[in-house]
N, C-alpha and C positions, 0 to 999 in steps of 0.2 A: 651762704655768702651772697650778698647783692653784688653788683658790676650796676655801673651807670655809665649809659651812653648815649653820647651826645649825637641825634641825631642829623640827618640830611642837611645841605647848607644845599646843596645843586645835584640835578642825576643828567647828567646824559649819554648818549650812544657814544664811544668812542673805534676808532678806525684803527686795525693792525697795520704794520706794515705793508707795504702794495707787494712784497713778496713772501708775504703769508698770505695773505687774503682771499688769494685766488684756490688755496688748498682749505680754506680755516673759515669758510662765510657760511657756515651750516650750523655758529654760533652767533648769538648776539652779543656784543661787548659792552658791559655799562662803568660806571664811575660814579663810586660812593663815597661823597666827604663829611666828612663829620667835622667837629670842632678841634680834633688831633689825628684824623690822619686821612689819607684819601686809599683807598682801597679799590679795584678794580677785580670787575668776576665777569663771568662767563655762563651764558644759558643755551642748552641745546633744547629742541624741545621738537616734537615732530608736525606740528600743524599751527606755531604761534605761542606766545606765552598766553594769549585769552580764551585759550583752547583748554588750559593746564586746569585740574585742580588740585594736585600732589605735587612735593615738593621733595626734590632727593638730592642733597647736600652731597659730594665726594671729600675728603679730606687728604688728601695725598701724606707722604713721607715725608724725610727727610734729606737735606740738598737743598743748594741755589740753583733746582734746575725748574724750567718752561714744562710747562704742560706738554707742547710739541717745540721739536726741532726740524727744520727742512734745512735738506741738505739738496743742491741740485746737481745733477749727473748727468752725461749728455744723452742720452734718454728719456729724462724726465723729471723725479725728484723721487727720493726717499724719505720718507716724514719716520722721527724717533719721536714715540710718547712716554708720556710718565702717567698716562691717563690710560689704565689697564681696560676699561670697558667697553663691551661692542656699541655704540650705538643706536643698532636696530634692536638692542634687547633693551632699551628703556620703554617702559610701556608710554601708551599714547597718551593719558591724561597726566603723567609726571613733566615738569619741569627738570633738567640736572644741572645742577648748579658745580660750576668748579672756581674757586676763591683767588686768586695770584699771592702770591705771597709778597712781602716789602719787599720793592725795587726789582720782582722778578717780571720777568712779560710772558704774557701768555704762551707766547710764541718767536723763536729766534732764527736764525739761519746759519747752520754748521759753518760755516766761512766766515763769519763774522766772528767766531773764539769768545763768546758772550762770559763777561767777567761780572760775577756778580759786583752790585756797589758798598761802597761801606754801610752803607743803610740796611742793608739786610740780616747782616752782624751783628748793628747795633741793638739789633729790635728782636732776636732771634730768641724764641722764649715759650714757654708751653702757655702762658696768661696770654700775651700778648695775641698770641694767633687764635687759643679761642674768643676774646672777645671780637678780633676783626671780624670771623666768621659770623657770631654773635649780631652783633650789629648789619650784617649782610640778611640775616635771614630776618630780622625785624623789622630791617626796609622792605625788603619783598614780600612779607603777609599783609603790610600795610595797605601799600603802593600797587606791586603790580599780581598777585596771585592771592588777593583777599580771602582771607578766611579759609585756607585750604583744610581736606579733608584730612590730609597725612603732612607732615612732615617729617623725613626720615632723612639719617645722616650717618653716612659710612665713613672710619677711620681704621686705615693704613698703618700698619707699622708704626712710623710714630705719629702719625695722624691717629692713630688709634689713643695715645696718651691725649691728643687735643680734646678726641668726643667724648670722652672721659670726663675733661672738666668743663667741657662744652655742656655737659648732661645737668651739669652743676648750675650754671651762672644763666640757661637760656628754659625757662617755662612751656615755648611753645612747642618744643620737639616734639615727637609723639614716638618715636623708636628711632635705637642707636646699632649701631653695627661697628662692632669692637675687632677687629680684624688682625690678626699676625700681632698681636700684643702682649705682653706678661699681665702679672697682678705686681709685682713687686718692684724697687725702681732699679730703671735701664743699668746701673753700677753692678748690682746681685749677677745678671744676668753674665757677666764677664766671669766671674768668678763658677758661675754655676758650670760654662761651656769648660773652663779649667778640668776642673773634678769630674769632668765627666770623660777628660781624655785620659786621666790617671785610672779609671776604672775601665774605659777599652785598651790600656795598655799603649798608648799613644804616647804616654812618656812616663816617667817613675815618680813616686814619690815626693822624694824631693823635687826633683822637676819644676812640680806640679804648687807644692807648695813655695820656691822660689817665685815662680810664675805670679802667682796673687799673690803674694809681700809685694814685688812691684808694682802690681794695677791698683793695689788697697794706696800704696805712696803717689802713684799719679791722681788718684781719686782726693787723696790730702792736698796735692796740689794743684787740684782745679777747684779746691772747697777753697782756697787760700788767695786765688785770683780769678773769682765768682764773674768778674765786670772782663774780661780781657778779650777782646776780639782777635788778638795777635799770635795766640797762644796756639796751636791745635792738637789734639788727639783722636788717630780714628778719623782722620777728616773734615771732625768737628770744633770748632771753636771752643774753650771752656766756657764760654760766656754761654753757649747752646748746650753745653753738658753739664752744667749748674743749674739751667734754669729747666731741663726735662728730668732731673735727677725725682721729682716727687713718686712716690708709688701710686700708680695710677688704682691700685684697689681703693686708696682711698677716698678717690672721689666717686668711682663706681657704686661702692656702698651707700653714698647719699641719695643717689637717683632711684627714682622711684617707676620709671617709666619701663618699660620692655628692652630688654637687652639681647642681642645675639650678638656670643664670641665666637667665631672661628680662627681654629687655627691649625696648621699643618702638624703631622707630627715629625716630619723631618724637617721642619724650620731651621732653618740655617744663621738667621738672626737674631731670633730669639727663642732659648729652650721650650719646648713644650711645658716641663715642668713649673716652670715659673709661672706659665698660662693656667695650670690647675689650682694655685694659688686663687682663683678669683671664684669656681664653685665651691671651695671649702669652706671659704670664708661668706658666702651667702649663704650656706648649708646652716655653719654656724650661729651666724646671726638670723636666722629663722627668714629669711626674704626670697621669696617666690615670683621675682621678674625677671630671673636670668633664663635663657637657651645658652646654653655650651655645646658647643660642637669639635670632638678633634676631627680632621679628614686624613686618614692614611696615608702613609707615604707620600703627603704634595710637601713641598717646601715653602718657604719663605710667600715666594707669591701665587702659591698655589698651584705651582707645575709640580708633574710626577717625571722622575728623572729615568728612563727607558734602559733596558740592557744594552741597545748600540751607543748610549751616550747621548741619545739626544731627550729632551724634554715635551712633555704631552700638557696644553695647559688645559686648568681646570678653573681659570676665575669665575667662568659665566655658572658652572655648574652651580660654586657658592653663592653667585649672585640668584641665582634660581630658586635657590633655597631660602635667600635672606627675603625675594620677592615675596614668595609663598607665606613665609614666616609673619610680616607685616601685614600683610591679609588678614589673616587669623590672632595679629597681634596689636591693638592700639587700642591709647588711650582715648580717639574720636569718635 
């Protein structure tokens, strides 16, 4: 599948809030327009982007929510991320790139009650956000990180379904990082967590099969009102659960570049099972660019949950791994 996109009309530096800024200038803010849309990302980088020759894409989840939140306290401020990584753990010649999503900001302020805009609804869609990405990462091989040695892109939960088809529609990646994701599409995965409490005994039979007759008839009626922003289930818009419903194995299968999946095996949002869908089916089809990786007991975002109840995280460990992994793995 080709994607055509229109590029650059103007780039410049753009300014957060004066009450983010003084927690959030360890990033550079730019502004990408294209011919349909304006796009705004973010570069951390340790000594300069002219410093960079690697490129490391994040992909976040799903939500209208900021990268950070600052909340202020009379002590000082508490900063909430959606940006899981340490970092002092990006190496020195990477650039990290994080994307904003339509009408979301980098960064907000817990006091302010940040309501997403109807823009972000409208646009809310697994195409639509890989090409923004898409288009971001072919300004920056141009413009400011010419000719890098790596470029590598990690996706999230449902950032994981984006790099999926991000793998699809952008030539210059060199490895992907498929992260907390199935093979099969996001709908299986409701049905699969069902059948799997009728088999711990979690409810009965019938129950169980009560249970999915109704998710399979909610699923009939977000196939049946595809466009609705008004609508929601799960949080989510049907117009957002229509448009991520594809099986991400099938754009996986098309790429041809180096792949690592990780995933928990106590993932809590999406079954493990569903994630072994994706070496079967490269097994089958004879293609030898995938790493699969499950990690023991971490969950969803890669914590391991302890006998007092509390949580041990382990992102940096699978980032350590995906680091190493890319070393020893590209197409450059």
């Amino acid at each position: 599948m080709k994607v055509t996109v229109y590029f650059l009309i103007f780039l410049f530096s753009i300014q957060l809030k004066a009450q983010c800024a003084k927690e959030l200038n360890i990033y550079e803010h730019f502004q990408l327009a294209t011919k349909t849309d304006t796009i705004q990302y973010s570069i951390y980088t340790k000594n300069g982007i002219e410093s960079t020759t690697k490129l490391l894409v994040f992909v976040q989840g799903s939500g209208a929510f900021p990268f950070y939140e600052i909340e202020k306290i009379t002590d000082g401020t508490v900063t909430t991320s959606t940006m899981p990584f340490e970092l002092e753990m990006i190496p020195d010649e990477y650039a990290f790139v994080l994307i904003s999503k339509k009408g979301i900001p980098f960064c907000t302020l817990k006091e302010n009650q940040f309501q997403a805009p109807k823009e972000f609804y409208e646009t809310e869609g697994l195409e639509y956000r890989a090409n923004r990405i898409s288009a971001v990462i072919d300004y920056l091989i141009h413009n400011q990180i010419t000719n890098p040695k790596k470029i590598a892109v990690i996706g999230h939960s449902e950032g994981s379904d984006v790099v999926a088809k991000l793998g699809v529609i952008n030539n210059n990646i060199t490895n992907i990082g498929y992260w907390s994701g199935g093979g099969n599409t996001q709908f299986y995965d409701f049905t699969l967590f069902i059948r799997k409490d009728v088999i711990e005994g979690k409810l009965t039979e019938e129950e169980g099969i009560q249970k999915i007759d109704s998710i399979l008839k909610q699923f009939k009626e977000i196939k049946q009102k595809p466009e609705s922003t008004t609508d929601f289930w799960e949080d989510n818009s049907y117009r957002r659960w229509n448009y991520f419903s594809e099986p991400p194995i099938d754009n996986l299968l098309k790429i041809t570049i180096p792949i690592f999946v990780a995933i928990g095996s106590k993932d809590q949002a999406v079954p493990v099972e569903s994630a072994y869908l994706i070496p079967i089916e490269f097994i089958r089809q004879k293609k030898d660019n995938l790493t699969f990786k499950v990690y023991p007991a971490l969950d969803h975002g890669f914590e391991r949950e302890l006998e007092n109840g509390e949580f041990e995280d382990h992102w940096n460990d699978v980032f350590q791994d995906f680091l190493n992994w890319v070393n020893s793995n590209s197409t450059k």
